[in-house]
Backbone as CSV, one residue per row, in Angstrom:
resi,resn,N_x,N_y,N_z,CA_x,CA_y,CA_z,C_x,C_y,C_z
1,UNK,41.720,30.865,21.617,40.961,32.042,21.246,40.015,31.684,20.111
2,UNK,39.078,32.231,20.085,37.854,32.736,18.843,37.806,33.293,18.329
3,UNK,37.382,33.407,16.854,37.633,34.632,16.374,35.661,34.739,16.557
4,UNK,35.668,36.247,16.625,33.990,36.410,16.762,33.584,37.202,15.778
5,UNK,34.472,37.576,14.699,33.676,38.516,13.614,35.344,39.398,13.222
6,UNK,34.884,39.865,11.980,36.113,40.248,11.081,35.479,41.470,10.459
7,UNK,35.840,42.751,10.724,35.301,43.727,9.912,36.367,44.538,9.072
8,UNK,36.277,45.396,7.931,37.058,45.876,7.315,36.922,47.916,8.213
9,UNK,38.086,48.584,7.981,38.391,49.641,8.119,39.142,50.377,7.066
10,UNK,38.676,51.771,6.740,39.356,52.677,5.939,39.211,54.059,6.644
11,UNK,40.359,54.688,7.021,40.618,55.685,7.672,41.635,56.435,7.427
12,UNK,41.760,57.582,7.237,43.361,58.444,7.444,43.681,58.373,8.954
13,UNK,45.118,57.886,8.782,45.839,58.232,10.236,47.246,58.507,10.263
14,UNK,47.972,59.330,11.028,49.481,59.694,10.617,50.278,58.479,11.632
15,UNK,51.490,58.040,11.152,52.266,57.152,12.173,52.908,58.051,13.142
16,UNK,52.764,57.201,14.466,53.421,57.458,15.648,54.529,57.240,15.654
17,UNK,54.806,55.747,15.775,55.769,55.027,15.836,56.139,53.574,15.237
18,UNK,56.945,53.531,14.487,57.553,52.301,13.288,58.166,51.651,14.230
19,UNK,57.949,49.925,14.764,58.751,48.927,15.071,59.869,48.534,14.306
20,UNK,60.401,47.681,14.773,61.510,46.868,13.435,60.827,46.021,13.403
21,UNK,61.081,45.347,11.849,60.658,43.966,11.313,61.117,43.013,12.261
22,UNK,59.950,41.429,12.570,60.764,40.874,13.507,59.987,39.432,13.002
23,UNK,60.687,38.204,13.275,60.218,36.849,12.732,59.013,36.772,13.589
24,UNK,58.129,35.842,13.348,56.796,35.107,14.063,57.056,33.974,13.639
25,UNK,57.175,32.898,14.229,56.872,31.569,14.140,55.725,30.572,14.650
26,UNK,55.058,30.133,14.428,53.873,29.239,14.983,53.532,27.916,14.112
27,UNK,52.817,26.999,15.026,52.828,25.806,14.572,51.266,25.475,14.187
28,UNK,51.274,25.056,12.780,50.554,25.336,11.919,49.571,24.240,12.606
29,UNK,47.921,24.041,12.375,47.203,23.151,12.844,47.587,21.729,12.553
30,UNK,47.980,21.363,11.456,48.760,20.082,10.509,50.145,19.951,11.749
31,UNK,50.618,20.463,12.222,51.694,20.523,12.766,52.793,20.645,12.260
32,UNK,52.721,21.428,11.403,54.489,21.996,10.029,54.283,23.472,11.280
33,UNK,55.911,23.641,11.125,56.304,24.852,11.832,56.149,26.143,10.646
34,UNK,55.609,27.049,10.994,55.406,28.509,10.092,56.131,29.655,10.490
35,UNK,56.184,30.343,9.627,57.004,31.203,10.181,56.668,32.952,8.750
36,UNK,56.870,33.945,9.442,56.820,34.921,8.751,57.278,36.388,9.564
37,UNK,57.175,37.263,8.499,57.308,39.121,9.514,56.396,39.402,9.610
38,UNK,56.671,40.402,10.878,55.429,41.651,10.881,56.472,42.723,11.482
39,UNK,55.335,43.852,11.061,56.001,45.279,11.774,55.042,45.805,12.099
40,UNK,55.320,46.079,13.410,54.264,46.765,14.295,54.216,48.411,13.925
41,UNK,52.932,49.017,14.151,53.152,50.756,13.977,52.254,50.956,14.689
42,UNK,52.142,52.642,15.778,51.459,52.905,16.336,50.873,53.800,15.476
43,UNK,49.640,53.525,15.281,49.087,54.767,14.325,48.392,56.102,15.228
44,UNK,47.591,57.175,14.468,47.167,57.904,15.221,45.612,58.598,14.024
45,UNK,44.477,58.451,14.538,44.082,59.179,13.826,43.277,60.084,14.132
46,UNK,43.788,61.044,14.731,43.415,62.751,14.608,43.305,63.150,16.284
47,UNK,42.567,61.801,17.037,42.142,62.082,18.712,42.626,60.778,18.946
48,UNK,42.355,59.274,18.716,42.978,58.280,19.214,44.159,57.481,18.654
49,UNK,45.195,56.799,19.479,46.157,56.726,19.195,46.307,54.822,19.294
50,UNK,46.882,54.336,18.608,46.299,52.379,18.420,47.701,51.934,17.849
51,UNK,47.457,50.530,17.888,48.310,49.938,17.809,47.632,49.160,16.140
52,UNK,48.875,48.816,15.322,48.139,48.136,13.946,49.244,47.229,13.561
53,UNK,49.381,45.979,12.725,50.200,45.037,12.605,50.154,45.033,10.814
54,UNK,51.339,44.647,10.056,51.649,43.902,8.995,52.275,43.272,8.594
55,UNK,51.753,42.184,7.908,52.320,40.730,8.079,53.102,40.176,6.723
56,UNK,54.303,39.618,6.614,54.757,39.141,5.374,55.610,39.853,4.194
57,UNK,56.257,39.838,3.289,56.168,40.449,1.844,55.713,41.731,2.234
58,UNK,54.430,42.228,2.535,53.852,43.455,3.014,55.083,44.624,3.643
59,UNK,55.286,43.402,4.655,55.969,44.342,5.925,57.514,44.488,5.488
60,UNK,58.215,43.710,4.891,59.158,43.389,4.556,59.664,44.537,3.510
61,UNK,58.613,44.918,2.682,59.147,45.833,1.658,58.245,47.152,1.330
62,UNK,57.616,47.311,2.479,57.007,48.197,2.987,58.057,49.215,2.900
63,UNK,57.782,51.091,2.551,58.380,51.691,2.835,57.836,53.233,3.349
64,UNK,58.048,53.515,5.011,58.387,54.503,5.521,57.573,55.702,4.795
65,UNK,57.067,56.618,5.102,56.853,57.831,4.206,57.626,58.646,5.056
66,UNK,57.479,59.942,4.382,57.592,61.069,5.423,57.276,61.946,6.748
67,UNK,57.525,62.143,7.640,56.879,62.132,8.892,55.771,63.406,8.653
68,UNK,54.910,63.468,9.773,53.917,64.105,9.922,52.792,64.373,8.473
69,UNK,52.602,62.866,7.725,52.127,62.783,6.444,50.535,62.109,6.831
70,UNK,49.465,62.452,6.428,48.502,61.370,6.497,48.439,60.330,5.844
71,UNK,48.099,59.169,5.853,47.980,58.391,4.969,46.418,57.679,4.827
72,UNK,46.190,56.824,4.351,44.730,56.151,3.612,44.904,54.849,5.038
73,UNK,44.337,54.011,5.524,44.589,52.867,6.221,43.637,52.185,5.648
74,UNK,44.046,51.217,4.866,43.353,50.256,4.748,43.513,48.539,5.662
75,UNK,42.321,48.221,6.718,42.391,47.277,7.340,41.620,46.235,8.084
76,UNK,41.792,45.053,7.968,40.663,44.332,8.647,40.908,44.225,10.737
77,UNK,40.022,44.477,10.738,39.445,44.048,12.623,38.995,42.804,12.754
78,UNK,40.016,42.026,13.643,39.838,41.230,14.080,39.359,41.059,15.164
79,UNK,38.029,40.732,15.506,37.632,40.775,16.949,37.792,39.464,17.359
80,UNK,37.920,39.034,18.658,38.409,37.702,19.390,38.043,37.597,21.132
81,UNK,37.449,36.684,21.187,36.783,36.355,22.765,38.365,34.949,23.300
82,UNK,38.106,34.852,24.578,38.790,34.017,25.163,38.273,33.973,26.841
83,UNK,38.672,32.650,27.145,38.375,32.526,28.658,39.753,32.918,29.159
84,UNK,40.127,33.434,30.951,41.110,33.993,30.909,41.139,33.164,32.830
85,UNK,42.110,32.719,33.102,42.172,31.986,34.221,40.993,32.037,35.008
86,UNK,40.303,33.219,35.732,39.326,33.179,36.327,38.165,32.716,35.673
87,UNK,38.334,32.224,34.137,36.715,31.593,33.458,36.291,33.176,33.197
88,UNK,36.643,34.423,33.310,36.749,35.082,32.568,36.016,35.546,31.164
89,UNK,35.248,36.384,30.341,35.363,36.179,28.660,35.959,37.423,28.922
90,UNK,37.056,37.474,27.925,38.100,38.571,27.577,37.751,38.814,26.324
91,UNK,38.194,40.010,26.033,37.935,40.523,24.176,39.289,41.282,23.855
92,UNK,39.502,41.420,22.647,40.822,41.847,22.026,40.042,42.251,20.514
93,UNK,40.631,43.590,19.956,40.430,43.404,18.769,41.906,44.184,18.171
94,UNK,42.340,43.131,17.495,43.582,42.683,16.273,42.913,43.599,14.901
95,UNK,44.205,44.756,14.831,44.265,45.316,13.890,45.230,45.581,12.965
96,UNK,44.613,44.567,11.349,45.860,44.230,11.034,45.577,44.613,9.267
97,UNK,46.960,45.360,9.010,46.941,46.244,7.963,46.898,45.799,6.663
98,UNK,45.641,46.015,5.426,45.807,45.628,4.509,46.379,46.652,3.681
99,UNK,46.797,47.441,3.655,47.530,48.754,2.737,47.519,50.099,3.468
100,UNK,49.101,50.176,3.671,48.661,51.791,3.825,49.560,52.744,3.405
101,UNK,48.571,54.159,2.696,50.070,54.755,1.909,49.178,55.986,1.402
């Protein structure tokens, strides 16, 4: 994958739904094995409903608010191209949480 551009986001959105914390491991370009958390949340803000990621320390001691609360989202967009068996260009954009509360 590519990354094709990185933009920042600030939005109110209320949570849907809280994942559990869960390991990621990947092998670093150097080839040392890495490893860290994330916790997935479905956010919502007001008409569309998305998926958002946080990674590390972040996610780990992150805490929960109260339900049906708005909160601030602070986050970068990751946009990303790829070829996809048929030669394909596919797009994805990775949304991944720098603060939210």
């Amino acid at each position: 994958a590519s990354n094709l551009n990185t933009k920042q986001m600030e939005i109110l959105v209320s949570i849907v739904t809280i994942r559990d914390l869960e390991k990621v491991t990947w092998t670093a370009p150097d080839g040392r094995a890495m490893e860290t958390t994330k916790r997935g949340l479905v956010l919502c803000d007001g008409s569309d409903q998305f998926y958002a990621e946080m990674y590390g320390k972040y996610a780990e001691e992150w805490q929960a608010p109260l339900p049906n609360v708005w909160l601030k989202l602070k986050a970068t967009l990751r946009l990303k191209s790829w070829q996809d068996r048929e030669q394909r260009t596919r797009y994805m954009t990775d949304v991944i949480i720098n603060q939210l509360g």
